[in-house]
Steps between C-alpha positions, in 0.01 A plus 500: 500500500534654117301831509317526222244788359217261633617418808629852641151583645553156741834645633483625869667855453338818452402676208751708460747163457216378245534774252851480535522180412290475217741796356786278614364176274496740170859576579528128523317411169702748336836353584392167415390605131889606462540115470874540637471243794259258621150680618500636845197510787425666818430328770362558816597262799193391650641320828751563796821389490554239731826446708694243707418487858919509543537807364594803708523754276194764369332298192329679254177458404422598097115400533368815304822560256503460154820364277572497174507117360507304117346187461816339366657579817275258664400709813816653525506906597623769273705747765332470880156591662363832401243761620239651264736788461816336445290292242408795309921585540621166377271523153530865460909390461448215335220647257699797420839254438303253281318764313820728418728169335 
């Protein structure tokens, strides 16, 4: 699901995560108005994984993770399943590289 400013209050995470993330979509906006890639989005996955009966090993489930995706990467993730908090590390990095070129 592609958080948007509208669509934050819908979540099912605490306020806290909220105000985070609306912070988090400015860092977003900003990156994207450097024009040096294709836009990116947060989004927030809004299901459980689901997992062969065969398997034996521990599956994760990301059902409350966000990821960092582009539209011309057709649903593709940009790096892996993050928490609010390594969210805010990921485009704190990647703001402060795009920013300083």
């Amino acid at each position: 699901m592609r958080v948007t400013y509208e669509n934050i209050k819908t979540l099912p995470i605490n306020d806290r995560e909220k105000r985070s993330l609306k912070n988090l979509l400015l860092d977003v906006d900003d990156i994207n108005k450097m024009n040096l890639k294709p836009p990116i989005y947060v989004d927030w996955q809004d299901y459980h994984n689901e997992y062969s009966p065969e398997r034996t090993d521990p599956c994760p489930d990301y059902y409350g993770c966000y990821t960092l995706k582009s539209e011309v990467l057709k649903g593709e993730i940009i790096g892996v399943e993050m928490t609010i908090d390594m969210l805010d590390n990921t485009l704190c990095t990647l703001s402060n590289y795009v920013i300083n070129l």
